[in-house]
Structures are given as structure tokens and as C-alpha cells.
N, C-alpha and C positions, 0 to 999 in steps of 0.2 A: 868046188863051186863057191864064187864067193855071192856075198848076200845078194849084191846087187843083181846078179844073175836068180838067185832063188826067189827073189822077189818079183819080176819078172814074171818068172815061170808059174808060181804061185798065182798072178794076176791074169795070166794067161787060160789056166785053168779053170780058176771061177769065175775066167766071163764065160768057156767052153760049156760049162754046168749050169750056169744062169740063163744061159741062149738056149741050151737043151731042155732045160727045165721049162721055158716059156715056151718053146714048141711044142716040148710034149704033153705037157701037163694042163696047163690052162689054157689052151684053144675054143673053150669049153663053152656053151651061150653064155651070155652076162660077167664071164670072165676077162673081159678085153682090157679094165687097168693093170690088171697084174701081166696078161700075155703082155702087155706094150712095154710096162718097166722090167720086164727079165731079159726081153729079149733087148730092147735099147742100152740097158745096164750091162747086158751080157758083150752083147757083141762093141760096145767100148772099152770096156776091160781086158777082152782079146785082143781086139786091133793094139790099143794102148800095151799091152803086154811084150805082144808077140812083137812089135816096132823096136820096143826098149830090148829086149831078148835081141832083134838080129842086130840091133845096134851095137849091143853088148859084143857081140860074138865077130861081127866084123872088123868092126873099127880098131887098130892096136891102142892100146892103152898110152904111150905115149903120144900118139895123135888126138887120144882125149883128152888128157893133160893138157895140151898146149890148148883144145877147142875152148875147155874152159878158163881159161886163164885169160883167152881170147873176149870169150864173152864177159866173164867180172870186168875187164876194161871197158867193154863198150856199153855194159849196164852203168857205170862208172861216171864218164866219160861228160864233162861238163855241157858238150853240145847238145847229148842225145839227152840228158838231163831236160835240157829247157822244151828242148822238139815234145819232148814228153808234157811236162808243165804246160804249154801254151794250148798242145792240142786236148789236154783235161779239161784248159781253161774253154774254150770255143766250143768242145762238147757241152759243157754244164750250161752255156749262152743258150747253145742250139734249143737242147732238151727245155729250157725254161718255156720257151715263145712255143716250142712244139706240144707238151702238157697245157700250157695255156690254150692255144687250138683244139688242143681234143677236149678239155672242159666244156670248153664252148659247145664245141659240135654235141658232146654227149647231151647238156642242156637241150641244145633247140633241137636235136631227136625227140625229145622228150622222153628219153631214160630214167629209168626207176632211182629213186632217190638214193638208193642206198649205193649204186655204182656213182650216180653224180658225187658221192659225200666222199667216198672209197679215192677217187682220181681228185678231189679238193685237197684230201689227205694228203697224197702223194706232192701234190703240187705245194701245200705248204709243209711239209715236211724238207722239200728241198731248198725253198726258200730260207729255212729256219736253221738247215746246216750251212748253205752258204754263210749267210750272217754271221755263224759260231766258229767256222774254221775261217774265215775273211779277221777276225775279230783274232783269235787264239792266233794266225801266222801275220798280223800286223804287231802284236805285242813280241812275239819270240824274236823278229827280224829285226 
């Protein structure tokens, strides 16, 4: 068996144990953070396992080779490059004007000051990295 299958399997098992463990064990009154992350952590590390496991097992090994060799080029690939770049770019647009909205709204809710300062945070936090990577890839290019 080589690694990549033991790993798998491996991964396979401690989400079976992690899921078991939060069904069996912490069901329990006032136990409901741990019930939620054994059985959410458990049952993705099986599904993730047990997917890599029949992928392992089905697919020939020269049909992997070629998938990935496949993908390095189109992770590669100057077009899908920019597709990628532009659509960062239009997310980080979006998310600005959308943070700015919910500032607001949290405001004239009248929300506790410390969520108001908490989403100020956030919003100039993202300001303050645009400015520093806008700044660091206009010097490198």
C-alpha cells in the first residue's frame, strides 16, 4: 500500500471515530459545541478520505499522471491566470462597497459599539492591505 492510499485510509478512520465519538459521547445537555465539531470534522474527513481512497483505487495511475500534468498546465496557463487576477480583482471592488453597507446598517441598527469597532476593523484592515499589496505589485512590475 503506498502512502498516498495509507493516508487516505488513515483520514478515513479518524473522521469514522470523530463522527462516532460526537454521536456517542457528547449528545449530552450543554454539550452541543463539541457534538457539532466532532461530528462536522468527523464526517469531512470520511467523506474527504473515503472520495481520495476510491479515487485512489479506481482511477489507473497512468490516467493520473496525465490528469495532472493536465491540471499543472491549466493552473499554468496565461489565460486562466488573468480569469483568476481580474475576478480577485472585482471580488475585493465588491466586498469593499458590501463591508461599507453593513457598517452602516450595523450603525443605524444601533449595535453595540464593540461589533460597530469589530466590522470598522475589518473594513479598514482591507483598505490598509489593498494600499500595501497595490503599493509592493506596482514596485515589483
Amino acid at each position: 500500500m503506498n502512502n498516498k492510499k495509507a493516508g487516505c485510509l488513515v483520514q478515513t478512520i479518524a473522521g469514522a471515530v470523530l463522527a462516532a465519538v460526537g454521536l456517542l459521547i457528547f449528545p449530552k445537555e450543554g454539550m452541543w459545541a463539541q457534538f457539532g465539531i466532532c461530528i462536522g470534522f468527523g464526517t469531512a474527513f470520511f467523506t474527504l478520505g473515503l472520495s481520495g481512497l476510491v479515487y485512489l483505487l479506481r482511477v489507473p495511475p497512468g490516467e493520473r499522471r496525465k490528469t495532472e500534468e493536465q491540471k499543472k498546465i491549466e493552473v499554468n496557463d496565461e489565460r486562466n491566470v488573468r480569469i483568476r487576477e481580474k475576478t480577485g480583482s472585482m471580488v475585493a471592488k465588491v466586498m469593499t462597497y458590501v463591508l461599507c453597507i453593513f457598517l452602516l446598517v450595523l450603525t443605524l441598527m444601533g449595535a453595540d459599539k464593540g461589533i460597530v469597532l469589530m466590522a470598522a476593523g475589518v473594513f479598514a484592515a482591507q483598505l490598509v492591505l489593498a494600499a500595501a499589496f497595490s503599493s509592493y505589485y506596482f514596485k515589483r512590475m
